[in-house]
C-alpha positions in Angstrom: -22.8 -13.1 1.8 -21.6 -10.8 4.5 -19.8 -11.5 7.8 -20.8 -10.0 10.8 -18.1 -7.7 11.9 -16.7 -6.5 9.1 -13.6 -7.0 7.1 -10.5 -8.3 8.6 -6.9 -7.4 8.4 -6.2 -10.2 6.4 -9.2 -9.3 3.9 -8.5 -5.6 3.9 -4.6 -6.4 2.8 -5.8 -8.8 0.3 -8.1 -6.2 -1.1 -6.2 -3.8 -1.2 -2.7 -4.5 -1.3 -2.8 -3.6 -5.2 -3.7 0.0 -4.7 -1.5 1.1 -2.1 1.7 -0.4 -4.2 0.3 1.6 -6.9 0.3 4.9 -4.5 3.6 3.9 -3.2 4.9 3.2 -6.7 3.6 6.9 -8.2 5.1 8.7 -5.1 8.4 7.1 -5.2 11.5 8.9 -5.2 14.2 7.2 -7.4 17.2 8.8 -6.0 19.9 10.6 -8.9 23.3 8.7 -6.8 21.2 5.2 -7.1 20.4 6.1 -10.8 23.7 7.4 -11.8 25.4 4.4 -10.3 22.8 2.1 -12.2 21.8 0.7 -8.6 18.2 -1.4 -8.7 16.8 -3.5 -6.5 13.3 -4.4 -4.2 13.1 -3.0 -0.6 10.8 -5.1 1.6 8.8 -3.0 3.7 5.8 -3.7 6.8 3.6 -1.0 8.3 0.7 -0.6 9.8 -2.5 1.3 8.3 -4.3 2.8 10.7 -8.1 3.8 11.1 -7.1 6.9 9.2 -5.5 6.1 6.3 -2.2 6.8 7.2 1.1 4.7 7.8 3.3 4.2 10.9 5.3 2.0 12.5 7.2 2.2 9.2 10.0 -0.9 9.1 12.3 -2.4 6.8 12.2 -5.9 6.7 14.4 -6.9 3.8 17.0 -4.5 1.9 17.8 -3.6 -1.2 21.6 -3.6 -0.8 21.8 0.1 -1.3 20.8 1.9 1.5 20.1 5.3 -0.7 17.1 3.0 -1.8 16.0 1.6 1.2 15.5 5.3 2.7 13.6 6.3 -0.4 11.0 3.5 0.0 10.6 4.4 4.0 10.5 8.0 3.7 7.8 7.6 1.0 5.8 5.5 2.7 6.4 7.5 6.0 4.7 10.3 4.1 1.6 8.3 2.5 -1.6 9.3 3.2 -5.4 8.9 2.0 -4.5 5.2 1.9 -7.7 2.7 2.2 -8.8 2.6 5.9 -9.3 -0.3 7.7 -11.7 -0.7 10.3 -8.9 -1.7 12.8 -5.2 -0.6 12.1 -3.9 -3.7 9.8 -0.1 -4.6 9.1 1.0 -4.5 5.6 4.2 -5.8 4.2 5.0 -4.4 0.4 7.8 -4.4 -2.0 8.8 -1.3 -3.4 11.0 -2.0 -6.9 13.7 0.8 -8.0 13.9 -0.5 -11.7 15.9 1.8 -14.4 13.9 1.7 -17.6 16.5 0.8 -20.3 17.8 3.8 -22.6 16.1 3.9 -25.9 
């Protein structure tokens, strides 16, 4: 069954929430400093997707503690396009993890 009018914002964050972490995720820049210094941590981030597919009003809602990180996951999402596009721009809030994979 289909509503008249189309997906919401709610809907459209719902259904796709798990690819745009994904696109986030495979862009991300993990920077050598935060590496080096063994620094990890989640970044809380909201934006808006517009019509287009692409982010803005880029904000950071909850730090990581290391602000290297924190720039990482805003610059990265400043730069994201070809996301999903909604029929009306849609706020998004995401977590971006900086995890070190542990040394074989």
């Amino acid at each position: 069954a289909t509503r008249e009018g189309g997906e919401s914002g709610d809907e459209y964050a719902q259904q796709n929430l798990s690819s745009i972490s994904g696109m986030i995720h495979g862009k991300i820049y993990y920077p050598r400093i935060a590496r080096k210094n063994n620094w990890q941590g989640r970044v809380l981030v909201r934006f808006l997707v517009d019509t287009d597919g692409k982010t803005r009003e880029v904000m950071l809602r909850e730090s990581s503690g290391h602000q290297v990180l924190d720039e990482s996951a805003l610059e990265t999402i400043r730069e994201l396009e070809g996301l999903p596009r909604p029929p009306v721009p849609v706020a998004v809030t995401v977590p971006v993890f900086f995890r070190l994979k542990p040394a074989n």
